[in-house]
C-alpha positions in Angstrom: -4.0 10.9 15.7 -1.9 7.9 15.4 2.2 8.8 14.8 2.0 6.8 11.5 -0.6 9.3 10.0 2.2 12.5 10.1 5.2 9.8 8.7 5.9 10.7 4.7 5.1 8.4 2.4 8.7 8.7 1.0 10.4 7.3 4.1 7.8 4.3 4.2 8.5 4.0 0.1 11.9 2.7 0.7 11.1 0.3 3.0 8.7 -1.3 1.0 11.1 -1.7 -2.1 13.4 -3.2 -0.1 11.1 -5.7 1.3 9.7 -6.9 -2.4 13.3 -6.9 -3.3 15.0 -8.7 -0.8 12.2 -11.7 -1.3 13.1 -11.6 -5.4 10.2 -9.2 -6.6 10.9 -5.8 -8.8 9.9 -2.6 -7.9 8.0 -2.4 -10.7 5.5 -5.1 -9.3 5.5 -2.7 -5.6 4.5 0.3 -8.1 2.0 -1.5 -10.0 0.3 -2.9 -7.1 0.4 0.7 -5.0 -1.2 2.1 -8.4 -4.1 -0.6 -8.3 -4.9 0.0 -4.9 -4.2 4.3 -4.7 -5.9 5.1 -8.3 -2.3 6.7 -9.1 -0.8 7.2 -12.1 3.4 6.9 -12.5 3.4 10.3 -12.4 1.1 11.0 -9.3 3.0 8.1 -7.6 6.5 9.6 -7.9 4.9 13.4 -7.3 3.2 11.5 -4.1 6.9 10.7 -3.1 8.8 13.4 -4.4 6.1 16.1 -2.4 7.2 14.2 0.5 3.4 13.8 1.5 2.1 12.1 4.2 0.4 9.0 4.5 -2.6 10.9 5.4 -2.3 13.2 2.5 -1.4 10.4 0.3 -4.0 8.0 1.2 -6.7 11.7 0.8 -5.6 12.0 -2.8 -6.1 8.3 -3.2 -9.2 6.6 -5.3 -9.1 3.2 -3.8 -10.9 0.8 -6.0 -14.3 -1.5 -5.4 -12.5 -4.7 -5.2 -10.6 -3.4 -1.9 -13.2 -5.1 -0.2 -11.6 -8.3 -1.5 -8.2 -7.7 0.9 -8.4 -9.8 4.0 -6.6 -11.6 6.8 -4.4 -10.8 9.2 -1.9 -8.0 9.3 0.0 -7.4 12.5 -2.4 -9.3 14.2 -5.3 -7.4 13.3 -7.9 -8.7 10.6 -7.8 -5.9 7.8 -11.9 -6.3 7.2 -12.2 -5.3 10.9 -10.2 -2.0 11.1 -12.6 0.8 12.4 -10.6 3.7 11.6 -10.8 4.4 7.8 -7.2 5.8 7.2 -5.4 3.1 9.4 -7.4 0.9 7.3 -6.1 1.4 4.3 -2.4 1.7 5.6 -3.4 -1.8 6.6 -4.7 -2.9 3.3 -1.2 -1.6 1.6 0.7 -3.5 4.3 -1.1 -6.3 3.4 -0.8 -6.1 -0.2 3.1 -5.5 0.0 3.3 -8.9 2.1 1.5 -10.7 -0.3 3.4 -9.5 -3.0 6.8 -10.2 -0.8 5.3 -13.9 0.0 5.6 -14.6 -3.7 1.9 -14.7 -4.6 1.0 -13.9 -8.0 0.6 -10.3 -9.2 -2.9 -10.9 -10.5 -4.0 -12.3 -7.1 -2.5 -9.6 -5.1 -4.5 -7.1 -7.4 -7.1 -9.1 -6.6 -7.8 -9.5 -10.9 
């Protein structure tokens, strides 16, 4: 089992707000786009945090939607289509959305609208 998997979702949380925000985008845009891609609600997002969950449980309670398959390139060097292991996958697909989003693109491209 890969370290990440046992890490809360609330200490990774922070990290991704300050990314958005350090590159001019709100929080607001990181919650919307962690709602498109989780299924969550505002209120299963912040119980998600506030449970201090991990990102395995988090990612278990998720409904990740049809157009996920629409999330590609390259994240840490690895193409995101290409990740075997499910779970890892979609810790990829996040990471990839919350550079996009960081980058500057458009909300409704990152949400893939």
């Amino acid at each position: 089992m890969h370290r990440i998997f046992r890490t809360s979702f609330a200490s990774v949380y922070p990290l991704y707000v300050t990314k958005v925000e350090r590159k001019g985008r709100t929080k607001a845009e990181l919650d919307e786009t962690i709602r498109w891609l989780t299924g969550f609600d505002d209120e299963a997002l912040a119980h998600q945090i506030d449970s201090g969950a991990t990102i395995e449980e988090f990612f278990a309670a998720a409904h990740l939607p049809a157009e996920v398959t629409k999330i590609t390139g390259v994240i840490c060097g690895i193409r995101v289509e290409e990740i075997e292991d499910p779970l890892m996958q979609k810790i990829r697909y996040l990471d990839k959305l919350v550079d996009e989003l960081a980058r500057g693109k458009a909300l409704e491209k990152v949400l893939r609208t």
